[in-house]
N, C-alpha and C positions, 0 to 999 in steps of 0.2 A: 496830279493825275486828273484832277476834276477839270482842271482847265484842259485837259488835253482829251476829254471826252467832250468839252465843250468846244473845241475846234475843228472834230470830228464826229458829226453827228449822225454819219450813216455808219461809222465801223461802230457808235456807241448802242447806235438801234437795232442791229445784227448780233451785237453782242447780248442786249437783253432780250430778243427774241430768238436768240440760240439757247439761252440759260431757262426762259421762258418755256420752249417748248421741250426742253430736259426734264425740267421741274413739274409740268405735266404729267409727260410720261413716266415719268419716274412715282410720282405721289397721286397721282388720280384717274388712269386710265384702269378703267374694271379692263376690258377686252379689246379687240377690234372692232370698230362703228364702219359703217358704209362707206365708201368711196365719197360722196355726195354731204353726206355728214362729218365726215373727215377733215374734208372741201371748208367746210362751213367753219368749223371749230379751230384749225387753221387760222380764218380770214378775221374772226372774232379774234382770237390771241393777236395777229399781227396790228388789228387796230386797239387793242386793250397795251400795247407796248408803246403805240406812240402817249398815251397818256403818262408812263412808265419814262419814256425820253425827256417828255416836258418835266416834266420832276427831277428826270438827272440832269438837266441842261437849266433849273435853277437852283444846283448846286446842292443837291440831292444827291449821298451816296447809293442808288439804288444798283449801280451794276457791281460796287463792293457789296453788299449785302447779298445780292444775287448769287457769286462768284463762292460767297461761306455757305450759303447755302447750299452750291451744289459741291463744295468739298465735303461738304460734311455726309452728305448723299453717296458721294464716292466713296467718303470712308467705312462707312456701314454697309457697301455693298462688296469692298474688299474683306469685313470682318465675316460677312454671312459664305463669302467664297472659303476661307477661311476655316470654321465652322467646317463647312461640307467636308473641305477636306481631309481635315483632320479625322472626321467622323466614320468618313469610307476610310484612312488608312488604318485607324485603332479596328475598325470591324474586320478589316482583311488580316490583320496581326492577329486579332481571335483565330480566323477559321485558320490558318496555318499553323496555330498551336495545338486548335482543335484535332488538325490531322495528325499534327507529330506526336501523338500522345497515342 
């Protein structure tokens, strides 16, 4: 696989600049920033990934690492949907007991 991200190095730099800017939003954006700032923060991650490329293109797993990391983000955001749900169905199970009684 490592050589096959080394023979393609624009699908391997889209790939950690997709995973890149998941793991942002995901783990560190407090709100919404300005159009302008956005812009900016943007342009800094895309060049903060080519340093990220040169390191998977010396044979660096960083887009495996990448890749568990945002499984593992997936999985705790499936466990908190999860969570919710459950929580609304046991509460609506109350109030319909609530009524039938």
């Amino acid at each position: 696989m490592q050589t096959w991200f080394h023979d393609h190095p624009v699908v391997a730099y889209l790939l950690i600049f997709a995973f890149t800017i998941y793991i942002f939003n995901a783990v560190f954006r407090m709100g919404r920033l300005p159009i302008l700032k956005e812009i900016i923060v943007h342009i800094i991650m895309a060049i903060g990934c080519l340093v990220l490329l040169l390191l998977q293109l010396d044979k660096l797993p960083i887009i495996q690492c990448m890749a568990v990391a945002v499984i593992m983000m997936l999985m705790l955001r499936g466990r908190q949907m999860y969570d919710r749900w459950r929580t609304r169905k046991s509460g609506a199970d109350a109030a319909v007991k609530r009524t039938e009684t």
